[in-house]
N, C-alpha and C positions, 0 to 999 in steps of 0.2 A: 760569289756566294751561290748555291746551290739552289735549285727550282724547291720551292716549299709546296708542291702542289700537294705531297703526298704526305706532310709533316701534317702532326696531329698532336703538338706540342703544346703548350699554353702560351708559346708566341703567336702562334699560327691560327689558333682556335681558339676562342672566347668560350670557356666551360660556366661563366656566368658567376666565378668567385673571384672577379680579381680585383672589389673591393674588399675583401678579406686577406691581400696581400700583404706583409706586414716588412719594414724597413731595411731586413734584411734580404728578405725574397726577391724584393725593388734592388737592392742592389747589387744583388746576384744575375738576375734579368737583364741590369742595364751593363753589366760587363760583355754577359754571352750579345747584346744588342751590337754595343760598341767596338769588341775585339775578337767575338766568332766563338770564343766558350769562357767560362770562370773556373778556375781552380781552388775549389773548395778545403780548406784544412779542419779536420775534423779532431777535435782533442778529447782528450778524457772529461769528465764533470766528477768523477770516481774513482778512488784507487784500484774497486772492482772491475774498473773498464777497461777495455784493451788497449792498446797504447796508440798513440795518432798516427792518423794515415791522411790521406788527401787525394781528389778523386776530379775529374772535371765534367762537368756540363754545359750543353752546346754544340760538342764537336760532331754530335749525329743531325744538328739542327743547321748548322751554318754550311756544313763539305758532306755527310752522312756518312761519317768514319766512326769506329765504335769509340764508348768514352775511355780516357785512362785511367789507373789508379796505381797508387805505390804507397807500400807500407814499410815502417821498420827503421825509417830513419829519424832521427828523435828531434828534429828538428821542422818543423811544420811547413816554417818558411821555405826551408829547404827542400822540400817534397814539392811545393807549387810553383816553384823557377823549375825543377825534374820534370813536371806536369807541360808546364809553359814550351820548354825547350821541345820538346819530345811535339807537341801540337804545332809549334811554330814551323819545323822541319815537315812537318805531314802539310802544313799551308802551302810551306813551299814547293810541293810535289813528290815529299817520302809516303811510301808505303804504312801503313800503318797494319801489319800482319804479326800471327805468331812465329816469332823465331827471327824476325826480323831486329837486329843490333842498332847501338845507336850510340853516337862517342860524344864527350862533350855536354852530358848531360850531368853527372856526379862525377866525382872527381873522391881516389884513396890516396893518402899519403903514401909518396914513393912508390906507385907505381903509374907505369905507363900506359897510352891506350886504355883508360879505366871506359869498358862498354854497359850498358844497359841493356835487355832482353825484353823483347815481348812477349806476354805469356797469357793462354787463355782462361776465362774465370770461368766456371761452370757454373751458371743461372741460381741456383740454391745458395747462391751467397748475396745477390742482389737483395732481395728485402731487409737485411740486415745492416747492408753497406751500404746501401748506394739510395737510401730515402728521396731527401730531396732532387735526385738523377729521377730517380720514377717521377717524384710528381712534377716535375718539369717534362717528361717526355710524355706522360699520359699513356697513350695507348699505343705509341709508339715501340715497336721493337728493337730493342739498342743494345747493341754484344760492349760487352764492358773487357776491356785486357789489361792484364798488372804488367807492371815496369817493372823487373827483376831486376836488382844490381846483386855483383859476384863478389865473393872473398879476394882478396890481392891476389892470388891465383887463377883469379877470372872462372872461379866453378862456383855454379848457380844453385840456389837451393833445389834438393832434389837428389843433386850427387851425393854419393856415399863420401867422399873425399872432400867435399865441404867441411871449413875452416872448424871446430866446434864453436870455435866464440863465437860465429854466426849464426849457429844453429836456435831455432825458434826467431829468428831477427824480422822473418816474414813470411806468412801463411802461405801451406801451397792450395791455391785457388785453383789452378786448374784439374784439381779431384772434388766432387761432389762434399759438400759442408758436413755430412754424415760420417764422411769415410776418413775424416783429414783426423790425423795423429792426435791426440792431446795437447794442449797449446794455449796460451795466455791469448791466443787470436780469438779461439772459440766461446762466446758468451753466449746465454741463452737468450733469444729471440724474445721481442718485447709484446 
Protein backbone atom coordinates (compact mmCIF):
# COMPACT_ATOMS: atom_id res chain seq x y z
CA UNK A 1 0.00 0.00 0.00
CA UNK A 2 1.25 3.43 -0.69
CA UNK A 3 2.50 6.15 1.97
CA UNK A 4 -0.98 8.25 2.51
CA UNK A 5 0.91 11.07 3.85
CA UNK A 6 -0.05 13.13 1.01
CA UNK A 7 -3.63 11.63 0.32
CA UNK A 8 -6.39 14.15 1.10
CA UNK A 9 -9.05 11.67 0.43
CA UNK A 10 -12.01 11.10 2.87
CA UNK A 11 -10.16 8.00 3.93
CA UNK A 12 -7.20 9.78 4.94
CA UNK A 13 -8.91 13.08 6.31
CA UNK A 14 -11.84 13.36 8.43
CA UNK A 15 -13.84 16.57 6.58
CA UNK A 16 -16.31 16.11 9.56
CA UNK A 17 -19.34 14.57 7.34
CA UNK A 18 -18.89 11.16 7.61
CA UNK A 19 -22.05 10.78 9.71
CA UNK A 20 -23.91 11.89 6.64
CA UNK A 21 -22.41 8.85 4.87
CA UNK A 22 -25.16 6.89 3.49
CA UNK A 23 -25.12 2.83 2.87
CA UNK A 24 -23.93 2.97 -0.31
CA UNK A 25 -21.03 5.42 0.13
CA UNK A 26 -20.17 2.66 3.23
CA UNK A 27 -20.03 0.32 0.98
CA UNK A 28 -18.10 1.82 -1.66
CA UNK A 29 -15.34 2.88 1.14
CA UNK A 30 -15.36 -0.55 2.49
CA UNK A 31 -14.41 -2.24 -0.85
CA UNK A 32 -11.64 0.56 -1.85
CA UNK A 33 -10.60 -0.40 2.33
CA UNK A 34 -10.54 -4.03 1.74
CA UNK A 35 -9.38 -4.50 -2.03
CA UNK A 36 -7.39 -1.10 -2.84
CA UNK A 37 -10.40 0.40 -5.22
CA UNK A 38 -14.24 -0.15 -6.11
CA UNK A 39 -15.52 -0.50 -9.53
CA UNK A 40 -18.33 1.54 -9.75
CA UNK A 41 -21.28 0.77 -12.50
CA UNK A 42 -23.22 3.74 -13.36
CA UNK A 43 -26.71 2.94 -15.33
CA UNK A 44 -29.20 5.10 -16.90
CA UNK A 45 -32.37 6.31 -14.24
CA UNK A 46 -33.65 7.76 -17.95
CA UNK A 47 -34.00 7.06 -21.42
CA UNK A 48 -32.53 10.77 -21.76
CA UNK A 49 -29.41 9.40 -20.32
CA UNK A 50 -26.52 8.15 -21.69
CA UNK A 51 -25.97 4.77 -21.77
CA UNK A 52 -23.68 2.87 -18.59
CA UNK A 53 -20.40 3.14 -18.19
CA UNK A 54 -18.31 2.15 -15.07
CA UNK A 55 -15.46 4.01 -13.44
CA UNK A 56 -13.18 3.01 -10.37
CA UNK A 57 -12.22 4.60 -7.18
CA UNK A 58 -9.21 4.06 -4.93
CA UNK A 59 -6.57 3.35 -7.32
CA UNK A 60 -5.00 7.03 -6.62
CA UNK A 61 -5.64 6.30 -2.79
CA UNK A 62 -4.27 2.59 -2.29
CA UNK A 63 -0.82 2.60 -5.32
CA UNK A 64 -1.49 6.59 -6.59
CA UNK A 65 -2.28 5.41 -10.18
CA UNK A 66 -4.86 7.52 -11.97
CA UNK A 67 -8.64 6.04 -11.98
CA UNK A 68 -10.13 3.95 -14.90
CA UNK A 69 -13.09 4.13 -16.65
CA UNK A 70 -14.81 2.40 -19.74
CA UNK A 71 -17.76 3.10 -21.59
CA UNK A 72 -20.06 1.46 -24.34
CA UNK A 73 -20.37 -1.87 -23.32
CA UNK A 74 -24.01 -2.67 -22.40
CA UNK A 75 -23.26 -4.74 -19.99
CA UNK A 76 -22.36 -3.20 -16.45
CA UNK A 77 -21.19 -6.15 -14.96
CA UNK A 78 -19.08 -6.58 -17.67
CA UNK A 79 -17.23 -3.04 -17.56
CA UNK A 80 -16.39 -3.87 -13.70
CA UNK A 81 -14.51 -7.38 -14.17
CA UNK A 82 -12.71 -4.74 -17.50
CA UNK A 83 -12.17 -2.24 -14.55
CA UNK A 84 -11.01 -5.20 -12.02
CA UNK A 85 -8.71 -6.88 -14.59
CA UNK A 86 -6.95 -3.74 -15.89
CA UNK A 87 -6.30 -2.70 -11.71
CA UNK A 88 -5.51 -6.11 -10.66
CA UNK A 89 -2.40 -6.22 -13.51
CA UNK A 90 -1.28 -2.34 -12.43
CA UNK A 91 -1.23 -4.25 -8.42
CA UNK A 92 0.81 -6.54 -9.85
CA UNK A 93 3.40 -4.18 -11.39
CA UNK A 94 1.79 -2.99 -14.97
CA UNK A 95 2.15 0.36 -15.93
CA UNK A 96 -0.91 2.17 -15.98
CA UNK A 97 -0.06 4.83 -18.96
CA UNK A 98 -1.72 6.11 -22.27
CA UNK A 99 -1.24 3.98 -25.04
CA UNK A 100 -0.27 1.30 -22.82
CA UNK A 101 -2.36 -2.33 -24.25
CA UNK A 102 -3.71 -4.82 -22.14
CA UNK A 103 -5.07 -8.65 -23.35
CA UNK A 104 -7.31 -10.61 -21.43
CA UNK A 105 -9.52 -7.98 -20.29
CA UNK A 106 -12.63 -8.14 -23.05
CA UNK A 107 -12.88 -10.70 -25.19
CA UNK A 108 -14.80 -10.49 -29.39
CA UNK A 109 -16.12 -13.23 -30.80
CA UNK A 110 -13.75 -14.85 -33.21
CA UNK A 111 -11.12 -12.93 -32.80
CA UNK A 112 -7.71 -13.29 -31.39
CA UNK A 113 -5.42 -11.34 -28.96
CA UNK A 114 -8.72 -9.17 -28.39
CA UNK A 115 -6.48 -5.86 -26.47
CA UNK A 116 -7.76 -2.87 -24.66
CA UNK A 117 -5.92 0.70 -24.97
CA UNK A 118 -5.46 3.26 -22.50
CA UNK A 119 -6.47 6.49 -23.29
CA UNK A 120 -6.43 9.97 -21.86
CA UNK A 121 -9.53 11.91 -20.54
CA UNK A 122 -9.29 15.56 -20.73
CA UNK A 123 -10.37 17.13 -17.03
CA UNK A 124 -13.70 18.90 -18.61
CA UNK A 125 -15.45 15.63 -18.41
CA UNK A 126 -14.65 14.79 -14.68
CA UNK A 127 -17.55 16.79 -13.08
CA UNK A 128 -20.02 15.13 -15.17
CA UNK A 129 -18.52 11.51 -14.79
CA UNK A 130 -16.70 10.82 -12.38
CA UNK A 131 -18.97 12.48 -9.21
CA UNK A 132 -18.56 10.25 -6.54
CA UNK A 133 -14.45 9.76 -7.72
CA UNK A 134 -14.25 13.56 -6.76
CA UNK A 135 -15.99 13.39 -3.55
CA UNK A 136 -14.02 10.49 -2.45
CA UNK A 137 -10.78 12.11 -3.63
CA UNK A 138 -11.59 15.77 -2.28
CA UNK A 139 -8.76 17.74 -3.11
CA UNK A 140 -6.82 15.33 -4.30
CA UNK A 141 -5.51 15.51 -7.98
CA UNK A 142 -6.36 12.20 -9.81
CA UNK A 143 -5.88 11.82 -13.86
CA UNK A 144 -8.75 9.57 -14.78
CA UNK A 145 -7.83 7.32 -18.25
CA UNK A 146 -10.63 5.34 -20.59
CA UNK A 147 -10.17 1.69 -21.34
CA UNK A 148 -10.63 1.74 -25.19
CA UNK A 149 -11.64 -1.64 -26.82
CA UNK A 150 -11.30 -1.92 -30.72
CA UNK A 151 -13.46 -3.32 -33.57
CA UNK A 152 -12.50 -7.13 -34.61
CA UNK A 153 -9.95 -5.32 -36.45
CA UNK A 154 -8.23 -4.11 -33.47
CA UNK A 155 -8.84 -0.03 -34.72
CA UNK A 156 -9.71 2.10 -31.88
CA UNK A 157 -12.22 4.78 -31.81
CA UNK A 158 -10.64 7.61 -33.48
CA UNK A 159 -9.61 5.87 -36.62
CA UNK A 160 -11.29 6.78 -39.68
CA UNK A 161 -11.39 2.93 -40.74
CA UNK A 162 -13.27 2.14 -37.53
CA UNK A 163 -15.86 -0.67 -37.86
CA UNK A 164 -19.31 1.83 -38.49
CA UNK A 165 -21.27 -0.41 -36.06
CA UNK A 166 -18.94 0.78 -33.61
CA UNK A 167 -19.07 4.17 -34.18
CA UNK A 168 -20.68 6.45 -31.27
CA UNK A 169 -20.09 2.76 -28.98
CA UNK A 170 -17.72 5.21 -26.79
CA UNK A 171 -17.00 8.91 -26.33
CA UNK A 172 -13.56 10.29 -27.34
CA UNK A 173 -12.48 11.61 -23.97
CA UNK A 174 -9.29 12.51 -24.72
CA UNK A 175 -10.67 15.96 -26.63
CA UNK A 176 -12.02 18.60 -24.35
CA UNK A 177 -16.06 17.83 -23.64
CA UNK A 178 -16.69 20.99 -25.86
CA UNK A 179 -15.07 19.93 -28.86
CA UNK A 180 -16.28 16.24 -28.94
CA UNK A 181 -18.52 15.37 -32.03
CA UNK A 182 -22.24 15.06 -31.41
CA UNK A 183 -23.18 12.00 -29.43
CA UNK A 184 -25.66 10.10 -27.24
CA UNK A 185 -22.40 10.56 -24.73
CA UNK A 186 -22.88 14.35 -24.44
CA UNK A 187 -25.74 15.36 -21.87
CA UNK A 188 -25.92 18.65 -20.35
CA UNK A 189 -24.29 19.11 -16.95
CA UNK A 190 -26.53 18.99 -13.89
Amino acid sequence: MADHAACECLLCVDYGDRDQYNDSDRDIIGSVTEYGWSALGIGPTSSEESPPFAYTVGLWHTMRLPELAIYGVNDITMMQRALNAVAKQAQEGRVLQVGETFADVLALPDVDDYRVKLSPIDPSWYDNEFGFGLWFNRTNHVRYLQILWPDGAGRFPGNPELDPHFDDRQPLMWMPRELHPPSRWIRPAD
